[in-house]
C-alpha angles and dihedrals in degrees: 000000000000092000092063089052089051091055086046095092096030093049083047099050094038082050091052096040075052092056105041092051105039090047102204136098097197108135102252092060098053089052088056100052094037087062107038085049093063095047089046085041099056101036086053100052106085095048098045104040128046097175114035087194084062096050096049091050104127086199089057086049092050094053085049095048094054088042096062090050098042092052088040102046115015100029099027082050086044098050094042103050091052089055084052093051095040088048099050090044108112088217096043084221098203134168108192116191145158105226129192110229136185128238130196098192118090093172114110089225094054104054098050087055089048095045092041092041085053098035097047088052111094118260099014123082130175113232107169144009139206119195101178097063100027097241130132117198110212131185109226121195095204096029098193079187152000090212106123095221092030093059089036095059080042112053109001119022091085095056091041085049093047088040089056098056095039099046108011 
């Protein structure tokens, strides 16, 4: 039993990437992914979730929810606009840097979201790690600053904190 509510989460987000990327709701279509989701859903389990109580939280799916509108609509926007504005500049007034920055999340999961929230906004990539220590190096096109804790309120506190209340 527990099994089947550990496939729960990954059937439903194989069924929605299906989906997305199929594009169509024929029937057909539903019953496939219906089915292929629940396949996908119970050979993952028990390598995705470890507690079967955390991935049904509707307080964790909500976090993840406004995540996912706050990176696509309000930072992506953000990012973007300042390459535009970077790009079209007559002098290319850049800063590149690699900055040390904190991180408060431990979990796996965290800090991929963290380092591919980072790393999929324009102008900022993660290019090392470190665990131990709690510490993401990331390479910034327009560095504002080299300051641990300054860069880490600029480009990557709102995606830990997000990343805390979703995984930890």
């Amino acid at each position: 039993m527990k099994r089947l509510y550990k496939s729960i989460v990954p059937a439903l987000l194989s069924f929605v990437i299906y989906v997305v990327y199929t594009g169509s709701l024929r029937l057909y279509d539903i019953v496939t992914g219906v089915l292929v989701s629940v396949v996908v859903g119970v050979l993952t389990s028990n390598l995705l979730i470890e507690d079967w109580r955390k991935s049904l939280s509707l307080r964790r799916f909500a976090s993840l929810v406004r995540f996912a509108l706050r990176y696509f609509f309000i930072d992506e926007v953000k990012s973007h606009l300042l390459l535009i504005r970077l790009s079209l500049s007559p002098k290319l007034d850049l800063r590149p840097a690699i900055v040390k920055m904190p991180i408060k999340t431990r979990n796996d999961y965290g800090i991929t979201l963290v380092s591919l929230a980072i790393t999929n906004t324009p102008g900022t990539v993660v290019v090392d790690l470190n665990k131990e220590k709690g510490n993401i190096y990331v390479h910034w096109i327009y560095a504002k600053t080299t300051s641990p804790e300054e860069s880490y309120k600029e480009v990557s506190e709102v995606f830990d904190k997000y990343a805390l209340k979703i995984f930890d």
